[in-house]
N, C-alpha and C positions, 0 to 999 in steps of 0.2 A: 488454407482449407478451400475457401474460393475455386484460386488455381488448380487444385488437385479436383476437383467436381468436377470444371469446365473441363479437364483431361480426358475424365473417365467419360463424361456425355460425348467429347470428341472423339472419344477411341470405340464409344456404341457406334456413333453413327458411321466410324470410316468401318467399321466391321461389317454392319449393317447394310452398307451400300457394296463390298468389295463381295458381299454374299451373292446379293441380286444382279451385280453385273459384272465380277471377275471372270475373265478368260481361263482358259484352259492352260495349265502351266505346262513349260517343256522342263525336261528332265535332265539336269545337270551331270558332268563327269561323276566319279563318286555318290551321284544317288541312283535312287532305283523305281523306276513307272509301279503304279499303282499296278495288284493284280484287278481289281475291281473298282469300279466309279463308287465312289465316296456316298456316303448316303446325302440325303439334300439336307441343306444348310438350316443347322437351326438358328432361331433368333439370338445375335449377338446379344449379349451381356456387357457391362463395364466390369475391368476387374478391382479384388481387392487394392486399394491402398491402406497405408498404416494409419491415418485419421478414421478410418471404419473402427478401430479399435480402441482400446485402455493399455495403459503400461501397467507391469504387473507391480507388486510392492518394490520398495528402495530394497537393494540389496550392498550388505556389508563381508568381508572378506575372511570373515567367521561363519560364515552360511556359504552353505553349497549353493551354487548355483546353477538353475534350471532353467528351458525355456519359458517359463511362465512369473517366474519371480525380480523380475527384472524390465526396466525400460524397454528393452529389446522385445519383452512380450508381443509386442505391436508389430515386427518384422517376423518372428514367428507366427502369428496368427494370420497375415498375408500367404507366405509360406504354406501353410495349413491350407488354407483355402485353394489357392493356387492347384496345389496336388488331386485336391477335392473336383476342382474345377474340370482338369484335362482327365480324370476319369472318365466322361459323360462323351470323351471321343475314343475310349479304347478300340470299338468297333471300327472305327476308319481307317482306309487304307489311307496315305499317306501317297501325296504327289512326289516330294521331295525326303530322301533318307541322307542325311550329310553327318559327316565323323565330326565330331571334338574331341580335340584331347585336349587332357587336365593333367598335370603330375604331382597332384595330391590326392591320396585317397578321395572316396567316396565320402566315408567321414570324416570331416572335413568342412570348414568356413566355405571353401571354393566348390567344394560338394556339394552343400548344402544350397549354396547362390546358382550355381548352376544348373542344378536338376529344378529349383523353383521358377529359374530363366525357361527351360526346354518347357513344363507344364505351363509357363505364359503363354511360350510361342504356340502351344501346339491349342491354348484356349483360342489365341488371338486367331490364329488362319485354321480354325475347325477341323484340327487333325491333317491340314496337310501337309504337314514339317512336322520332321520327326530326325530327334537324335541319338545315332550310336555313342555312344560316351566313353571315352578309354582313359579307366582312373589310372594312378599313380604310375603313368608314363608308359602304359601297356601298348598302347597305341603309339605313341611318341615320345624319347627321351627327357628330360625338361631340357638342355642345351640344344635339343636339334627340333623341337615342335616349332619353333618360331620360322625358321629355316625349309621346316615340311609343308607348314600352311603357306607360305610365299610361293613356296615351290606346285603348291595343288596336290601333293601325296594324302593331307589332310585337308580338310575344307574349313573347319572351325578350328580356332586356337583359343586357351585361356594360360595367357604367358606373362611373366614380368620382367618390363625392359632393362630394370639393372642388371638382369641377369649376363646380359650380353653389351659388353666391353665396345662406350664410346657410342651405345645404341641412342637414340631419343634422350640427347642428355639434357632438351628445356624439360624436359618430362619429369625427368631424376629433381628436377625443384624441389619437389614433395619430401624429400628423402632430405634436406638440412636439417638435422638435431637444433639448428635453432631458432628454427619455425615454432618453438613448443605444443606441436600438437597433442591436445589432449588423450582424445582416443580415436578408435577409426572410423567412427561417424562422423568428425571434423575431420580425417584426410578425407575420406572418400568425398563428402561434400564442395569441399577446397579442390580436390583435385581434378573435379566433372567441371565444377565453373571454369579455372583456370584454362581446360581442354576448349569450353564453349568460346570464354573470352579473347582468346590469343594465334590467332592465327597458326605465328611461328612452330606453336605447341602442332596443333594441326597436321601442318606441314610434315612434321616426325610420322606421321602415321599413313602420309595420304600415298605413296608410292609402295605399301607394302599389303594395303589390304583395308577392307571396310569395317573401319572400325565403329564397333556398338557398344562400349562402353567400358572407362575408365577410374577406377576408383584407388582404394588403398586397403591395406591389410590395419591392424592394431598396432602399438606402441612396441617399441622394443630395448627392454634392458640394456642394460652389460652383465650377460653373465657368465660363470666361472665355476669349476669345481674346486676350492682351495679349503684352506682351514681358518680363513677369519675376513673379515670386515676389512675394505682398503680404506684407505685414511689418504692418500694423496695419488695423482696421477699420474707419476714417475713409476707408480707400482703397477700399470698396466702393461707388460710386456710381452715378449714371445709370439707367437702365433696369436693370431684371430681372425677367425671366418667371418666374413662380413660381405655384403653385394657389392656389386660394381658402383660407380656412384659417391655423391658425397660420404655416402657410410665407409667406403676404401680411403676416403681421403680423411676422416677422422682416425685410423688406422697410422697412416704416416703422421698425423698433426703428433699424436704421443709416440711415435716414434720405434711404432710394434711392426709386426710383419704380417703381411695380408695372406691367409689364407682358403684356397680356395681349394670347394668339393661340395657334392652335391647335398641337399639336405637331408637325403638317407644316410650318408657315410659321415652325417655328424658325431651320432651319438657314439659308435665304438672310439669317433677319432677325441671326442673330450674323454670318457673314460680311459682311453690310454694317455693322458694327459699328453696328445700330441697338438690338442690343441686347447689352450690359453687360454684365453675367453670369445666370447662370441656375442653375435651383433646378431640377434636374430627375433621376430615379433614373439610374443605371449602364444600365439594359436599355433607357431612353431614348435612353440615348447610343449605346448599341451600334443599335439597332432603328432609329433615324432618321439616321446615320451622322453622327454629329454630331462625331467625332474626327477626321473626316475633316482632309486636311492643307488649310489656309485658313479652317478652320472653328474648333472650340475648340481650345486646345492644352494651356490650364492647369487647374488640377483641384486644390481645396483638401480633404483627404482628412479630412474633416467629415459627418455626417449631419446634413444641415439637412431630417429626419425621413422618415418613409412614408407613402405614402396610403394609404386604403384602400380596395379595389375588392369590388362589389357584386354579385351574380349574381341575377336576380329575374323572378319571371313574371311577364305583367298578373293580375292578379286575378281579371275576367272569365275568359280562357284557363282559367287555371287552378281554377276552382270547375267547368269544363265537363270536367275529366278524371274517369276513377271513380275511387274512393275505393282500391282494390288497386295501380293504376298510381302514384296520387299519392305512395302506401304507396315503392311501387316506385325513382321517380325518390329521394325522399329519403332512403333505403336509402343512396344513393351520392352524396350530396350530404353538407352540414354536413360531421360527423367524419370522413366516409371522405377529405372532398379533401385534411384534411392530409397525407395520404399525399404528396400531388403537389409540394406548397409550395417544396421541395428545390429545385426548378428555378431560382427566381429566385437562388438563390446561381450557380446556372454561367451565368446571364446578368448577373450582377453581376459575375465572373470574367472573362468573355468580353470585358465593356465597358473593364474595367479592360486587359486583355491587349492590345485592340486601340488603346486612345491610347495607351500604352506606344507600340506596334509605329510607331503613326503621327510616331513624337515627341514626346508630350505629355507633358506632365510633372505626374505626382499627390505631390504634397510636401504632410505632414504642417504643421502650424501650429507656431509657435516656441511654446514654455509663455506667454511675452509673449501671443502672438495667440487662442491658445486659451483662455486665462483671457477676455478681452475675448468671444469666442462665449459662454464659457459665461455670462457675465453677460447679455449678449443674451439666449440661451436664457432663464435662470431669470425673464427681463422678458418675452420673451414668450406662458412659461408663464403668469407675475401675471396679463397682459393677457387672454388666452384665458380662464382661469379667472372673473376679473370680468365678461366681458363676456356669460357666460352666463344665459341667462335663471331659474336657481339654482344661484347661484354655489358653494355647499354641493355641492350633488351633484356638480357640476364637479369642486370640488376633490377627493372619493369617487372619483371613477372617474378619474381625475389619479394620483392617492396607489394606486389599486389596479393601474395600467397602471403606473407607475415600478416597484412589488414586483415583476409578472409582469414584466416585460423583464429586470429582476436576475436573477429564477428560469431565466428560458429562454437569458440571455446565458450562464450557465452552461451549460447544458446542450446548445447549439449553440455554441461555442466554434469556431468555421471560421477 
């Protein structure tokens, strides 16, 4: 609590001082000059963080659940505030207009983290960032966004690196099913230290753009549309969509075939039983309506791992902002987003609540069948680790992500 005070009094005062003495910003490719001088600068504020608040009551998976009824209450009332907060700059014209794309809806875990990001930014630099937002790929395909921002077609990206084959594979660490991560408050947690502590990690990110911040999505089944309960892992076959990453390599461990499409073209491809089962988070399922009745129904109540999602500017864009604004947006980036992280538990809640509601059925594994994953897992931990370009370091940040997911599975106990 301490540390999050000392943040918020350090982020008045750098607000505070970039007010009374920031330059005049130049205007990047892709944005757009103010038509009008910005009204003058009101007194900076510190923003919400989640110890400003209560968690709402425990919630059980017989209860709907809301923003309010749950742990995560306290990332939603950040959230809440935040929205409230950039209100008070609607009149201002904006120095800087720069695109993100997102290729998930609007509603959406990623929707909802990123529109509470852009109301940060726009508290933190007093309406002079401002962003276009193009949901569910409007703006940019989810295979080609990553590819657009490097390139400067787009200026912001929110992308995830397993997406793309061989990308940032110290990164894909987060993604071993047998890290046992809890829920997505231990990956994303695990996955910002990891980024902070390891250079190598680093490194993945530093020639493609300025990255602002790394976390994870929720847990992800196995699930299936079939007609009963699997009982052994030899019964895992045919097709399964699954990301690039250790999740592709649990795919080959039981000796299935990797399928790959994007996450709109899941849902007709499991109701055509063209595809098998699937490796895909809780807020997946909820977002893409995937528990839908005809669609999956089974659900093996497994973490076959997280990924981890990327927040980043082009490079160019971002070396064309001044130095007090850059100051500014990263102010409320990195540490401040674990505030938000909380979310993906009531969208892991929500997925869960609604294949319940549809019928579906999420059944734990017999000791039998879970012994079999976990040997899975620990192979294709081996495999991940060896197939690293140093296999050493691998195993280093392997060994260092299994402690911090202990640490945090404690500490986020949901």
């Amino acid at each position: 609590m301490k540390k999050i005070l000392a943040f918020a009094l350090s982020l008045a005062l750098l607000l505070a001082l970039a007010a009374c003495g920031g330059g005049a910003a130049s205007t990047p490719s892709g944005g757009e000059t103010a038509a009008a001088d910005a009204p003058a600068a009101k007194e900076a504020a510190a923003l919400p963080v989640k110890d400003d608040y209560t968690a709402g009551p425990s919630w059980s998976v017989d209860t709907e659940p809301t923003r309010d009824n749950g742990p995560w209450a306290q990332s939603y009332a950040v959230i809440d505030a935040l929205a409230e907060g950039a209100r008070a700059y609607d009149g201002v014209a904006p120095k800087y207009t720069f695109s993100l794309a997102c290729h998930d809806p609007a509603e959406s875990a990623p929707g909802e983290f990123l529109t509470a990001w852009s109301n940060a930014v726009t508290i933190a630099t007093e309406g002079a960032v401002d962003f276009n937002i193009g949901w569910s790929g409007s703006m940019s395909g989810t295979m080609a966004s990553l590819d657009d921002m490097k390139s400067g077609t787009i200026d912001f990206d929110w992308t995830l690196p397993c997406y793309f084959k061989g990308y940032m594979p110290l990164t894909n660490v987060i993604q071993n099913p047998g890290l046992g991560i809890r829920n997505g408050s231990v990956g994303s947690y695990v996955m910002w230290e990891l980024y902070k502590t390891n250079p190598e990690i680093q490194a993945e990110f530093a020639d493609d753009g300025e990255l602002l911040f790394v976390w994870t999505n929720c847990t992800s089944p196995l699930s299936y549309k079939g007609n009963a309960e699997i009982t052994d892992i030899s019964q895992v076959t045919g097709n399964i969509r699954a990301n690039n990453g250790p999740a592709q390599l649990f795919v080959d461990e039981v000796g299935a075939s990797v399928f790959g499409c994007p996450i709109g073209d899941v849902y007709s491809n499991v109701q055509n039983s063209i595809i098998n089962y699937l490796v895909t988070d809780w807020h997946g399922i909820k977002s893409f309506a995937l528990s839908d009745v005809g669609v999956l129904n089974y659900y093996v109540d497994t973490n076959i791992g997280c990924s981890a999602y990327a927040l980043m500017a082009n490079a160019d864009i971002w070396a064309t902002i001044d130095a007090d604004t850059q100051a500014q947006i990263k102010a409320v980036s990195g540490d401040y987003l674990l505030n938000l992280v909380d979310i993906w538990n009531y969208w892991e809640a929500s997925g869960r609540y609604g294949a319940v509601e549809n019928g579906g059925d999420i059944y734990a594994p017999s000791p039998e069948l879970e012994a079999q994953f976990q040997t899975a897992y620990e192979n294709v931990a081996a495999t991940w680790i060896a197939e690293q370009a140093d296999p050493a370091v691998a195993q280093r940040i392997y060994d260092q992500a299994a402690t911090l997911v202990e640490q945090y599975n404690a500490q986020f106990d949901w």
